[in-house]
N, C-alpha and C positions, 0 to 999 in steps of 0.2 A: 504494500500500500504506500504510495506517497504523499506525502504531506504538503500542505502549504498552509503558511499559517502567513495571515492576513492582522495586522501589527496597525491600528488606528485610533482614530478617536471619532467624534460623532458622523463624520461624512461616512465612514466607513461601518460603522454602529450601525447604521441606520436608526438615528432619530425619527419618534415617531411614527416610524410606521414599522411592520411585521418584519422579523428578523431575515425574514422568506423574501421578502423586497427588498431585501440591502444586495448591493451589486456583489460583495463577497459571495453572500448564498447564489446569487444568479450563475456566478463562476462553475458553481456545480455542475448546473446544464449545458455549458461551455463545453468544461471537460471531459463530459459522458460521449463525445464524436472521438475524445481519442480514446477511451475505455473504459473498464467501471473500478481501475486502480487508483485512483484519486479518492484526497479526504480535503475538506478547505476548512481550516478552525479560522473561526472570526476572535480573533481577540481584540476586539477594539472597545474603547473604552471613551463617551461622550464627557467632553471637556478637558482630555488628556492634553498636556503639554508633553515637551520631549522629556522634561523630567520627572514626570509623571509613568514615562513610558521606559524610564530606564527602573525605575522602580518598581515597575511591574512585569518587566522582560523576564528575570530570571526564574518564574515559576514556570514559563513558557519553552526553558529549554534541556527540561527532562528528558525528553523524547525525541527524536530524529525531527529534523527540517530539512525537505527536498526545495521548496520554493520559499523564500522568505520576503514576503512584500511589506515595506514598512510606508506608511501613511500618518505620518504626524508631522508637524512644524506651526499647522495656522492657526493653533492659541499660543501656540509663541505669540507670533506676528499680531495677534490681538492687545494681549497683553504687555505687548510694546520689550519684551527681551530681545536684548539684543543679538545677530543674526553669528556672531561668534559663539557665541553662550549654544543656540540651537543645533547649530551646523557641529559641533564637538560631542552635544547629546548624542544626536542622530547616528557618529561615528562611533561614538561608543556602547551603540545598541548592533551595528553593526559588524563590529569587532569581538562582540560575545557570541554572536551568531556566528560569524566564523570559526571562533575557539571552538566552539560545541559542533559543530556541523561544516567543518571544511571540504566540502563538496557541495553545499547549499549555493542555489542561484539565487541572487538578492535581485529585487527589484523595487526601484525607490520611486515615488510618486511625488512628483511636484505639483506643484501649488501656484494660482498667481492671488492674490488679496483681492479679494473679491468684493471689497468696501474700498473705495478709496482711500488711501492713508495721503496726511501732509506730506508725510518727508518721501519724498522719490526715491529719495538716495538709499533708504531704508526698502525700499519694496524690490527695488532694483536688486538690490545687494541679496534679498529671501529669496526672490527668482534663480537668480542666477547659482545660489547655494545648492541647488537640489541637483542640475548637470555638473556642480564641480564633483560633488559625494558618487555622481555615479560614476564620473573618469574617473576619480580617485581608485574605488572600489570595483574598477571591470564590471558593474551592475547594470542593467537595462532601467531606462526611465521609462516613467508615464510622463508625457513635459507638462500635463495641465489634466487632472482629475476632472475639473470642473469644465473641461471645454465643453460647449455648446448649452451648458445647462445656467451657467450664472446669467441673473437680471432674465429671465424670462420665467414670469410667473405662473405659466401652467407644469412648470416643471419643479419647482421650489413650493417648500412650505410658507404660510405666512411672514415666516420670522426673513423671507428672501436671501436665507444664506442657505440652509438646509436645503437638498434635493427631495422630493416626494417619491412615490416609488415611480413616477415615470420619467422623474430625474435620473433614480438608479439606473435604469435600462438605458441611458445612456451612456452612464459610470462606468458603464460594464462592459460596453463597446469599447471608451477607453482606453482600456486595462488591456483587454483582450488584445488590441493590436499589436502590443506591444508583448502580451504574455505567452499566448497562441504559439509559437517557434519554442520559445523556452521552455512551455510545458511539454510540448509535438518530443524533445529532447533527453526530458526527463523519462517520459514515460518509455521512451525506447532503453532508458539501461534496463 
């Protein structure tokens, strides 16, 4: 059986709506065309920061990890920590995952701010942090989780930052394009 454990916070959670509609679960149906050796654990946790997530990473690596997708940074960026502080989390979630699992395919998901912030030079710099961790790391990005779903309200909950589950299904394509090859991979060892 392989694993993938899916490493978030609320986008990933799926806020408010059935666990079954968060794109993680959808992944399942994804990977049932390459066979029925796949498991997807959602570990994601609504309101997680990265140091929230370095806190809660290490119950998560008991057990073998074949794909490790991490999705955290954008309550950093709410919360206005700075992008050194997040960008150091992130690598030291993914440095335990390789301790424990060095044959794990990591795959990092970026983010762009999906609220306008003042400072540029700040969103610019969180942008840009999620392609440095995947050169860094030989890891495949997702460049923008939220592409096609932010500021269009048939796709978001009221609160206009959360996806709804017809938001998910497009989270999902996302992911997919990018995870599709590297799962096709995994399942052939």
């Amino acid at each position: 059986m392989k694993t993938i454990l899916v490493f978030g916070d609320s986008l990933s959670e799926g806020l408010a709506i059935s666990p079954r509609q968060a794109w993680p679960m959808l992944l399942v149906e994804k990977l049932r065309s390459l066979g029925p050796n796949f498991r997807v654990i959602n570990a994601s946790a609504s309101g997680s920061t990265t140091e929230g997530g370095l806190r809660r990473l290490p119950t998560h690596l008991d057990h073998p990890i074949d794909i490790f997708i991490l999705e955290l940074g954008i309550n950093d960026a709410f919360h206005g920590i700075p992008v050194e502080q997040t960008r150091a989390n992130l690598q030291s979630m993914i440095d335990q995952v390789k301790a424990r699992n060095p044959n794990a395919s990591i795959t990092i998901v970026g983010m762009q701010v999906p609220i306008a912030a003042p400072d540029s030079e700040y969103v610019a710099a969180f942008v840009k942090m999620f392609g440095d961790l995947a050169e860094k790391n030989h890891a495949a990005l997702v460049p923008n989780l939220l592409e096609g779903v932010v500021g269009d309200p048939n796709l978001n909950l009221p609160d206009r930052i959360h996806p709804n589950a017809a938001g998910h299904k497009i989270l999902v394509e996302n992911v997919w394009r990018v995870l599709e090859p590297i799962a096709r991979e995994v399942a052939s060892k």
